[in-house]
C-alpha positions as CSV (number, residue, x, y, z in Angstrom):
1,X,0.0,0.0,0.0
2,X,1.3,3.1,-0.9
3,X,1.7,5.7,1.6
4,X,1.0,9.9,1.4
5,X,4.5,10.5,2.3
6,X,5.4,8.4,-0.5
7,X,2.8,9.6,-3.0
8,X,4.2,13.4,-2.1
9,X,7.8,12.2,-2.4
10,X,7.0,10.5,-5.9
11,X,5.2,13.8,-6.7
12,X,7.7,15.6,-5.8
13,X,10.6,13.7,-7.8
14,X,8.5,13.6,-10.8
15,X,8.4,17.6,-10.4
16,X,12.0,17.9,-9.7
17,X,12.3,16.2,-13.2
18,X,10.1,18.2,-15.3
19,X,12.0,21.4,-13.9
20,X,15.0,19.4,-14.8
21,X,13.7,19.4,-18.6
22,X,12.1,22.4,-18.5
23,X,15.3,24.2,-17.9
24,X,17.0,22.0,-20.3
25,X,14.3,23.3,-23.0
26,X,14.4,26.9,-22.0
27,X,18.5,26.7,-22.5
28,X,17.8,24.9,-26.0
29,X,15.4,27.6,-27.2
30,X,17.8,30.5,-26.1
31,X,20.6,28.6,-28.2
32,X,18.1,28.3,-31.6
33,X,17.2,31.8,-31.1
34,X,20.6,32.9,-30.9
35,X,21.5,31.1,-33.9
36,X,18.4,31.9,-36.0
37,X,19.5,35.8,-35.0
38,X,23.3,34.8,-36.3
39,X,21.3,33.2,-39.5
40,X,19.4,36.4,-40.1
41,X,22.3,38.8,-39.7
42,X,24.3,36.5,-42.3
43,X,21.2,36.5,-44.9
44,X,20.8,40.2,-44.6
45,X,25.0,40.8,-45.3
46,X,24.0,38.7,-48.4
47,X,21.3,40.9,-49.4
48,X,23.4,43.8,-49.1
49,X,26.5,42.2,-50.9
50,X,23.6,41.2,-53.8
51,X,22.3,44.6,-53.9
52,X,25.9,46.2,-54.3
53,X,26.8,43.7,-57.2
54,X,23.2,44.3,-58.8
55,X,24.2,48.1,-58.8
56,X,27.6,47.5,-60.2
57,X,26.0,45.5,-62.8
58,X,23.4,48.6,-63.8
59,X,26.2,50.5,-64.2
60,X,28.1,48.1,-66.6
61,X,25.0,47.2,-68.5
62,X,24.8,50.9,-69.0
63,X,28.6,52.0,-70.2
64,X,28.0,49.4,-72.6
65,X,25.3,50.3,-73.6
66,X,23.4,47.1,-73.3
67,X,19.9,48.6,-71.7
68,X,18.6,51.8,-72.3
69,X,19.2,54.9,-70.3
């Protein structure tokens, strides 16, 4: 037969290890926020370096006369 004390000191352990994995997940999200951020930073540097070489390449197409002014 199974006792309160031991039914509050079951409780209590199963507790202990939900907060266990709880904290594990909180300290896993912070990490794949981080590195989504790090992601998003990177993609935007592309865009940028895209847009500089899509200017450059206006500018060409135009001394050459390829496109209209």
């Amino acid at each position: 037969m199974i006792m309160p004390e031991d039914t509050a000191n079951l409780i209590l352990e199963y507790m202990r290890k939900f907060d266990q994995k709880l904290d594990r997940m909180v300290d896993d999200l912070s990490d794949m926020k981080r590195r989504v951020t790090g992601v998003e930073e990177n993609l935007a540097g592309v865009h940028r370096r895209l847009d500089r070489m899509d200017d450059r390449l206006d500018r060409v197409e135009r001394r050459l006369e390829l496109v209209e002014a």
